[in-house]
C-alpha positions, -999 to 999 in steps of 0.1 A, spaced: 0 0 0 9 36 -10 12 44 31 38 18 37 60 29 9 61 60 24 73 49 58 93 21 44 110 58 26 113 75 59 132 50 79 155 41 49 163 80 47 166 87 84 192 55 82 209 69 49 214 104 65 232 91 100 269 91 91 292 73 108 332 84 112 360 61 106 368 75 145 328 58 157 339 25 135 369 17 150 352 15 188 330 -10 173 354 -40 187 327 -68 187 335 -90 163 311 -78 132 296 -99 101 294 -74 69 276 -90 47 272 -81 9 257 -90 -21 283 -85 -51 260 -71 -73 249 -45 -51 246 -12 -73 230 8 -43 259 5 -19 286 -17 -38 308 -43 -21 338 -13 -19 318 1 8 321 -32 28 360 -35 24 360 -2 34 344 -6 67 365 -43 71 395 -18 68 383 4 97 364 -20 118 389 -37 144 367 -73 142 352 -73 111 349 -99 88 333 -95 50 313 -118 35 307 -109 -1 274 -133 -11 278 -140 -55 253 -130 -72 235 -114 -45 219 -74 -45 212 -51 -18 192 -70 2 206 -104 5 188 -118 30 
């Protein structure tokens, strides 16, 4: 329904406008699963090595074939 795409909108935007530092990343120290589809065109895989880079206990899993929403 027309509603739910709108709030469906809303949170993805609130989510796309928090930014987080490289400085916030790296006091994430849990170990962290990134996972990312390879054919992701809205936020491609790059993005994911770059947060493996900065994130102390990171690990990337790259899912072939995958999108943006690989779950």
């Amino acid at each position: 329904a027309e509603e739910n795409r709108e709030i469906v909108f809303e949170v993805t935007k609130s989510f796309y406008d928090f930014i987080m530092t490289d400085d916030m990343l790296r006091r994430i120290v849990q170990p962290t699963l990134l996972l990312w589809g390879e054919k992701d065109s809205f936020v491609p895989p790059m993005r994911g090595r770059q947060l493996q880079k900065v994130m102390p206990n990171a690990r990337l899993e790259v899912i072939p074939k995958a999108s943006h929403c690989p779950q």
